[in-house]
N, C-alpha and C positions, 0 to 999 in steps of 0.2 A: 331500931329494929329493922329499916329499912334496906339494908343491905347484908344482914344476919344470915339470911340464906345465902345465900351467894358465900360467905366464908364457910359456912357450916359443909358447902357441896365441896368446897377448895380439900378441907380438912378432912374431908371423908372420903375424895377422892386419894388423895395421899397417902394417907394412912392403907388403905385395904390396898392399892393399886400399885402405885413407885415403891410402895416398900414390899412388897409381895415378887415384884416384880424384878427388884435390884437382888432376889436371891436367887445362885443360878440354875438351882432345883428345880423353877418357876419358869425359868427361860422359854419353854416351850411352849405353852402359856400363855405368854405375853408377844409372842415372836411371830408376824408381823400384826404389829397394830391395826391396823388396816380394818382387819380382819374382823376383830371385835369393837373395837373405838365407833366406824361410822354408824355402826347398826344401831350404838347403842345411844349416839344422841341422836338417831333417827329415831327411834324408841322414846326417846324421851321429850321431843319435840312433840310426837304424838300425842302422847300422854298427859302434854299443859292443855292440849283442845278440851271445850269442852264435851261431854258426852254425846253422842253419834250424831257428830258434826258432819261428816264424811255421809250418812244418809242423810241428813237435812236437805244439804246442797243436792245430792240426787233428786230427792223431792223435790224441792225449788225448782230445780231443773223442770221438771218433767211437768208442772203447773204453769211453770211461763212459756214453756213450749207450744201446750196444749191450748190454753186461754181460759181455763177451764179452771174451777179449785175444785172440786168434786172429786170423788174417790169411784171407781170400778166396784159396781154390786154385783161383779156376776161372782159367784160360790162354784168350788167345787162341790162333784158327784160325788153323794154319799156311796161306799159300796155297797 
């Protein structure tokens, strides 16, 4: 089962994509790749992270910066 995905993504790419794409109805479409292809393993690179990884790192940040692990109590004004 350890490389199951990996075919499963093969198979599912092919099927909806090279064959969608080899018809010339489609051509427009699929014309240039570029276009749609990088976003969407940029997209999906994202997507294997786990959950608000991209703020963690901010926070880490902003803790080792400070020296500090404590959080800011000031509240906004109630209107």
């Amino acid at each position: 089962m350890g490389l199951y995905w990996i075919w499963s993504y093969v198979i599912a790419f092919y099927s909806t994509v090279l064959v969608n794409c080899a018809k010339p109805v489609n051509w427009h479409n699929c014309w240039p790749p570029q276009d749609w292809l990088a976003p969407s393993i940029s997209d999906y690179i994202r997507a294997r992270q786990p959950p608000y990884h991209e703020e963690r790192k901010i926070l880490e940040s902003v803790e080792s910066s400070n020296g500090r692990h404590e959080m800011d109590d000031r509240r906004a004004e109630s209107p």
